[in-house]
C-alpha positions, 0 to 999 in steps of 0.5 A, a space after each residue: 500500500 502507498 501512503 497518500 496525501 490527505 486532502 487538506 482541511 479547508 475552515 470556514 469563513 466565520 473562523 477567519 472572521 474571528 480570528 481577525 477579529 480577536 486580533 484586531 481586539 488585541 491591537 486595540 486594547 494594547 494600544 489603549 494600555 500604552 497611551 494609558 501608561 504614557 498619559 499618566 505623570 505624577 503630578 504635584 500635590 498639595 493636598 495634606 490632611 491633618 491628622 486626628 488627635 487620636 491618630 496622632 497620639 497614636 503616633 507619638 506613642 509608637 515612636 516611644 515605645 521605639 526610643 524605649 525599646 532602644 534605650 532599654 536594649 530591646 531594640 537594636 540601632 537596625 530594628 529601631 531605625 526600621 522601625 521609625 521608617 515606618 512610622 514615617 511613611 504610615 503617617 506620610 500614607 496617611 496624610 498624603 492620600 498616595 501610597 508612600 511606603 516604596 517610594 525614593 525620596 525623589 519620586 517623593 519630591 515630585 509628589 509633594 513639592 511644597 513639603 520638603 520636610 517629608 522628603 528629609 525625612 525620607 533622606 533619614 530613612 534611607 541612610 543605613 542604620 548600620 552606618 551610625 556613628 552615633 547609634 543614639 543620636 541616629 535614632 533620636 534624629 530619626 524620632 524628631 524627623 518622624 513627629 515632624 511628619 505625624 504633626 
């Protein structure tokens, strides 16, 4: 027996109508995600509530359980500069409205022109603890920085 070709198998014309449509569908919402992405920018705010006083001392007790904790050895320079940078950007979500937890002090800088404040403080967050000369005086700086941002 002699193998033979077999016919070949032909689609219909909704298959290709389809197809063409999927794609042409794909192009669009493609380019509809990239002219997103290309119209967004960080635009300067100058919105920046207060805190409540509640808020605030809730604040101001966290910072000293970490200036305690330090003190007292509970805390290493490490943990407790870990720990006032996240009480500084918590307050600065907080009063900002915009997600400042992963943000450099640059993007910052860009989202809030008019307080530059943050932005130290921010500069204090991303210098290594392990770098302190001062361990003490490293953690008190840090603690002011972070009641400037909660007040």
């Amino acid at each position: 027996m002699e193998p033979s070709l077999r016919e070949p198998v032909m689609y219909p014309n909704w298959v290709w109508v389809l197809g063409g449509a999927l794609i042409l569908f794909s192009l669009i919402w493609l380019l509809g995600l990239i002219i997103g992405y290309r119209s967004s920018r960080i635009r300067p705010s100058t919105d920046r509530t207060t805190l409540s006083a509640a808020r605030r001392a809730r604040y101001e007790r966290l910072i000293s359980e970490v200036e305690e904790g330090f003190e007292t050895g509970e805390l290493s320079v490490r943990e407790a500069h870990l720990a006032v940078a996240a009480i500084i950007r918590a307050a600065a979500t907080e009063r900002t409205g915009n997600n400042i937890e992963s943000l450099t002090v640059e993007e910052v800088g860009l989202y809030q022109q008019d307080w530059p404040e943050l932005g130290q403080a921010l500069a204090w967050c991303e210098e290594p603890s392990f770098a302190a000369i001062e361990e003490a005086r490293h953690i008190a700086d840090g603690a002011t920085w972070a009641r400037v941002v909660v007040g």
